[in-house]
N, C-alpha and C positions, 0 to 999 in steps of 0.2 A: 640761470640758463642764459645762454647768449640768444641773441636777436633775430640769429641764423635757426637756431635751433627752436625757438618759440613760434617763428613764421610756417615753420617745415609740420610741426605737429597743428598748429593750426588750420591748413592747408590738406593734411591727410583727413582731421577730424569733420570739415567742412564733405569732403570727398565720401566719407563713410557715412555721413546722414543722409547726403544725397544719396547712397547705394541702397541703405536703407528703407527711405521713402519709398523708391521705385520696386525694390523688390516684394513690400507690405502692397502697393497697388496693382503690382503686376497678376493678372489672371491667366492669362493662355487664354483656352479655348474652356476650359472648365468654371474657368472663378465668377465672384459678382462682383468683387469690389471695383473693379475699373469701371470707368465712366461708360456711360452705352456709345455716346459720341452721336455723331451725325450716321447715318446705314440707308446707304442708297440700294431699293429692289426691283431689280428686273423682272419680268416675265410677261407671258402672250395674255394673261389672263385680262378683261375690260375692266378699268380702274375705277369706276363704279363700287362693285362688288368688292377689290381687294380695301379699296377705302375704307368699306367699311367692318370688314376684319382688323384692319390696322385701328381704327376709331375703339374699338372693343379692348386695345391693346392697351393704348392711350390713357382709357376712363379706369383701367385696374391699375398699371403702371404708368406712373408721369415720367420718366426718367427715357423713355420711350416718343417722348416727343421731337422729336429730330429725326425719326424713323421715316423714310417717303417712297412712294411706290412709283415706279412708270411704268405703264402696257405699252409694247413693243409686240409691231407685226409681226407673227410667226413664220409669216414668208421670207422674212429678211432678217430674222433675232439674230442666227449665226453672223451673218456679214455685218450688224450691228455691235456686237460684242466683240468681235474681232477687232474689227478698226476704232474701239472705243479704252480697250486695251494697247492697242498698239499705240493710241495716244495718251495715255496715261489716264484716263477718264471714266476707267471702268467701275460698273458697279458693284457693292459690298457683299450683298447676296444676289443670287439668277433661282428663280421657279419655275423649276423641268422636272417634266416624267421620266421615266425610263425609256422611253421612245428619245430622248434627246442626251442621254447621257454618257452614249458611246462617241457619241461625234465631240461631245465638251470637255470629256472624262480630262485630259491634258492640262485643261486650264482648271481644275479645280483640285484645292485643298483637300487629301483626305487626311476627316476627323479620325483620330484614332482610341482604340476600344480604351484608352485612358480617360478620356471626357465621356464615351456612352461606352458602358462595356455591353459586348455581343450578349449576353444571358436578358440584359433589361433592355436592351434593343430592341431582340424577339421575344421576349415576354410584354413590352409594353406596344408593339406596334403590327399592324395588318400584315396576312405573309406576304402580301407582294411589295413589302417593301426590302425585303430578302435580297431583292435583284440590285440594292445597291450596296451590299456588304460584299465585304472583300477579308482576306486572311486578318489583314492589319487594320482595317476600319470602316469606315461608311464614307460615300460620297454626298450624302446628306440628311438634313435631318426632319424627318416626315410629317407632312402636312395635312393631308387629306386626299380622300381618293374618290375617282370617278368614274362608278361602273357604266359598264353597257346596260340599258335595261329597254324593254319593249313597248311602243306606245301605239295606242290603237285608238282607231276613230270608234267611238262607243255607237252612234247612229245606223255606219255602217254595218259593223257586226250584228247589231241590235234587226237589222233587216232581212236578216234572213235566219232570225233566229238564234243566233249567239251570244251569248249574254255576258263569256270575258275573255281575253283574250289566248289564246293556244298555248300550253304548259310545254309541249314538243315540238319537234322541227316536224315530225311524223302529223301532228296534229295541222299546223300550217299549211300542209302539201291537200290535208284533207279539207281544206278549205277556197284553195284556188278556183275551183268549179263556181262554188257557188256567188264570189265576189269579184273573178276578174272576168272586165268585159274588153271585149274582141272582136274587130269588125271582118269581113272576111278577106280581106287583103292583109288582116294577122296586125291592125293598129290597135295598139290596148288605147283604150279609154278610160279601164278605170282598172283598177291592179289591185292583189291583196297585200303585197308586198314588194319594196321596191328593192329586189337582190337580182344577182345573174351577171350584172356588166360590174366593171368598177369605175370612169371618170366618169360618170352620172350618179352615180353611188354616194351619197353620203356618207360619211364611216365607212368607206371601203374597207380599208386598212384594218381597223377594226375588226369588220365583223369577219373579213377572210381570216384573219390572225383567231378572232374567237374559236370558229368552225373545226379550225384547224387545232388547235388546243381539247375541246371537246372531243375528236376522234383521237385524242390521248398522242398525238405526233409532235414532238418537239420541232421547233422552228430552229434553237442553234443547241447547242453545245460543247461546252470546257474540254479540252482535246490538251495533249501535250503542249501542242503548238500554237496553241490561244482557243478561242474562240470561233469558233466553224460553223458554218450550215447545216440544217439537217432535216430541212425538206423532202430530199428522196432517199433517206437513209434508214426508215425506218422498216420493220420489217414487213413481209404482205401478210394482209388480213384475209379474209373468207376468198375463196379463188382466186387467191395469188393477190387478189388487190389490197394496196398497202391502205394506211388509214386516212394518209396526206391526200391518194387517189379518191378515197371516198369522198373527203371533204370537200374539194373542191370541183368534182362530178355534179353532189347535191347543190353545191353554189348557182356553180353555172346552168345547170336545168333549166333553172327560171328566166333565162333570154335562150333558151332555144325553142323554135318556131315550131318545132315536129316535138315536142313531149307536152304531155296533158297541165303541166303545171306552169306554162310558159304567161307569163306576166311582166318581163320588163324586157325593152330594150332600148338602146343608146340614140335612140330617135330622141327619144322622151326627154321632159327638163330633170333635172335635178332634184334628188328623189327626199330632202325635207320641202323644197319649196312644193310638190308635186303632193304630200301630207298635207302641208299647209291650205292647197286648195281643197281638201275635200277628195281628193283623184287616188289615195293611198290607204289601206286600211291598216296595216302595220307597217310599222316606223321604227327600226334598230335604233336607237338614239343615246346620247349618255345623259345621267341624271343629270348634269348641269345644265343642258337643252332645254329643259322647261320652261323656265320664264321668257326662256326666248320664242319658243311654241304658245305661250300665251300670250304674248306681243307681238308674234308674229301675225297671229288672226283670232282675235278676242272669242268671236264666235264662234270660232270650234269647240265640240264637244269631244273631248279625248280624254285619256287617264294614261296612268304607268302599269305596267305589270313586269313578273321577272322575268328575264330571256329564257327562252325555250331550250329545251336538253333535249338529247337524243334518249329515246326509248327506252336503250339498253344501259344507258350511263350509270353507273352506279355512285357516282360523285359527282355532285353540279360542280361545273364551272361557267364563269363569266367572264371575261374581255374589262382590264382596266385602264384609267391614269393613273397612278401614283403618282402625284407632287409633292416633290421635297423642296427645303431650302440649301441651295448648296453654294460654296464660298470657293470665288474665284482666288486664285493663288494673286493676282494683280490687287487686290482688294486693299486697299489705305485701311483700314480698320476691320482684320481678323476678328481680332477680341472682341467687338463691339457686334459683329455681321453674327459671330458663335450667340451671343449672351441676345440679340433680336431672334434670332429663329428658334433658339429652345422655349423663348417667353411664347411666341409666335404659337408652338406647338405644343405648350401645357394645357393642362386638363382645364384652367380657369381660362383661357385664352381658345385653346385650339379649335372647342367645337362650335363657340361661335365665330370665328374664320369660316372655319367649314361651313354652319350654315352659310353664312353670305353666302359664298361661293355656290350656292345647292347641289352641295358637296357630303360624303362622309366623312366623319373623322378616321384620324388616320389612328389614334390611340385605340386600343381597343376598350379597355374602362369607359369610355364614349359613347359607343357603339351602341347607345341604346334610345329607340326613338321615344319622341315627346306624345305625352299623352290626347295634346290635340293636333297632331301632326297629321295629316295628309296623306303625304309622299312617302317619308321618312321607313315607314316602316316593310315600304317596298324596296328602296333601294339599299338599306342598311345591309338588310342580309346578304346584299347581291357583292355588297364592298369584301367580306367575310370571304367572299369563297372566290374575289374577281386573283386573275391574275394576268402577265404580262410576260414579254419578253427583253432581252435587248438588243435591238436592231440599228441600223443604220439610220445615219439621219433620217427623217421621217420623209422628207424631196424622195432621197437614195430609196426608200421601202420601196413608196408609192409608183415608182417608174421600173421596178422589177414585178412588183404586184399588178399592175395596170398590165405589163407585157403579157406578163404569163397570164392574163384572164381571159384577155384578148388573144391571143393564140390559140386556146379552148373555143371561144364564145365563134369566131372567125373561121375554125377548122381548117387552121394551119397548123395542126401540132394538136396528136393525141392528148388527153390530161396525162397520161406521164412522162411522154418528149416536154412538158411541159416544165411542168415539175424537174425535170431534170434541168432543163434550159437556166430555170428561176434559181435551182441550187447552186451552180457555177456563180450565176452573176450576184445572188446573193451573198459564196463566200468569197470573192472576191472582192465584193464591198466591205464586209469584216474586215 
């Protein structure tokens, strides 16, 4: 063979090992054989806790050691992630609920039902993780979730006789008499429940969105044309009133000055710190609040219970976060960001994350509490049946929710000029 022709077959064979090598370690988003690499992770969550989820990670898989978490203010994650991206600096995975998924949805990778098909999606994970499946695949892959559940000062209840805390919202109203106090110029002193306003509200957002789901009223829904509002679209319940009108009639009761169950208004602080002292007897709260309520003030005596249902419900529901792990399209290491969050969210891995986090898992084969457990076996069940929406950034909610509460609470606007007001500006933010 000539010299020319030795070089040339040389040259291709070189070429064909190299295609080789990389096609045996190439993964996608499904394989193991690729290295995990360096996987930088965002989220609001306090890096305490997610540390030591990722440590758990660590001690079962070493391969996983380059894995790093950063907590990032939730007042600022958006405009953080934006300009971190736009510098090329962005992180490998971001931990968002469904409350944050419509404002990111752009920037993020959807995984498709070839890496999780839709059948072990929903067989293996919570329904409200549903809200991030799409025809073609998922926007992430599920973590753990964070019900609403109910916390109550035991002292307080204990004082006039109540021994836990109100199974219904019916049962709640039946209790305002006997534990909020009232001076005669209408200043609470001491409340059974801090609900009625929303920017003094803790979980505003929350628990209006719960109320609102419990009286069976959908907040948006799939329309030809995307996504819509659907606030006042649902049909009237008992005398014309629709069910969105109920809920948020019951809401706001409790800041106005003329009905017997009147208990909080926008005077007041801030309705965990206002718990905190001693001055609240129920506390909407979600299950990860705990350690923070028992750091917040040692000496409180409080417990959890499940959030109240209405009377006639004939299916509980509860108000959640679903946190996924989801993979920015900017991301230097796909492969590496896919093969961290499935390890992240395995059965050997997932639900000690979750605990850290005093969280549920989000698998459901998990979903069952330990036998010296506490809490656990209050808010499990609560994870099971929590569900969500997806809404506007969370900023975007809160400033149409806060309007319309306050336009009730103020009486500038019936609750359904209200309601109607809130549907416009909420499908407009859609």
């Amino acid at each position: 063979m000539r010299p020319f022709q030795i070089i040339v077959i040389v040259i291709f064979g070189f070429l064909a090992l190299i295609g080789l090598f990389l096609f045996a370690n190439y993964s996608g988003f499904g394989g193991g054989k690729a290295t995990v690499g360096s996987v930088t992770i965002w989220g609001t969550i306090p890096a305490d806790s997610m540390q030591a989820g990722l440590r758990s990670l660590v001690e079962a898989h070493k391969e996983y050691g380059s894995v790093r978490y950063v907590a990032k203010n939730i007042e600022t994650f958006e405009a953080d992630l934006n300009e971190a991206i736009a510098s090329g600096v962005g992180p490998d995975l971001i931990l968002i609920t469904q409350e944050q998924l419509l404002a990111q949805q752009n920037k993020l990778t959807l995984i498709p039902y070839a890496s999780i098909s839709e059948r072990t999606y929903i067989d293996s994970y919570l329904p409200i993780f549903e809200l991030f499946l799409t025809s073609e695949g998922t926007y992430g892959v599920p973590l753990a979730v964070d019900p609403l559940v109910m916390y109550y000062n035991r002292p307080m209840l204990a004082s006039v006789g109540v021994a836990e805390a109100p199974r219904s919202w019916e049962g709640v109203t039946g209790l305002v008499a006997l534990l909020t106090r009232k001076l005669p110029d209408h200043t609470v002193t001491k409340s059974l429940v801090a609900i009625g306003e929303y920017d003094n509200v803790t979980n505003a957002r929350a628990i209006v969105s719960l109320l609102l789901l419990q009286s069976g009223n959908k907040l948006t829904q799939e329309t030809n044309s995307g996504l819509r509002a659907a606030l006042s679209s649902s049909g009237g319940g008992m005398f014309g009133v629709s069910p969105a009108e109920s809920a948020l009639t019951f809401y706001t009761q409790f800041a106005n000055p003329t009905k017997t169950v009147y208990s909080w208004n926008r005077a007041l602080p801030e309705s965990r710190q206002a718990f905190l002292a001693g001055d609240v007897a129920l506390y909407p709260g979600f299950a990860s609040e705990r350690p923070l309520l028992s750091a917040g003030n040692p000496n409180l005596d409080f417990d959890m219970a499940a959030i109240p249902q209405l009377d006639t419900a004939t299916t509980k529901v509860t108000y959640g976060h679903a946190y996924v792990l989801a993979i920015p399209k900017a991301s230097k290491n796909a492969s590496g960001a896919f093969q961290t969050a499935m390890a992240l969210a395995a059965k050997d891995v997932g639900p000690q994350v979750a605990r850290a986090l005093s969280m549920a898992p989000a698998l459901r084969s998990a979903l069952k509490p330990g036998e010296n457990d506490f809490y656990t076996p209050v808010f499990y069940p609560e994870a099971l049946v929590a569900q969500g929406w997806l809404s506007p950034a969370p900023r975007t909610t809160d400033e149409i929710f806060s309007t319309m509460i306050g336009n009730i609470t103020s009486g500038r606007r019936s609750v359904r000029d209200a309601l109607f007001t809130a549907d416009q500006a909420l499908d407009a933010a859609l």
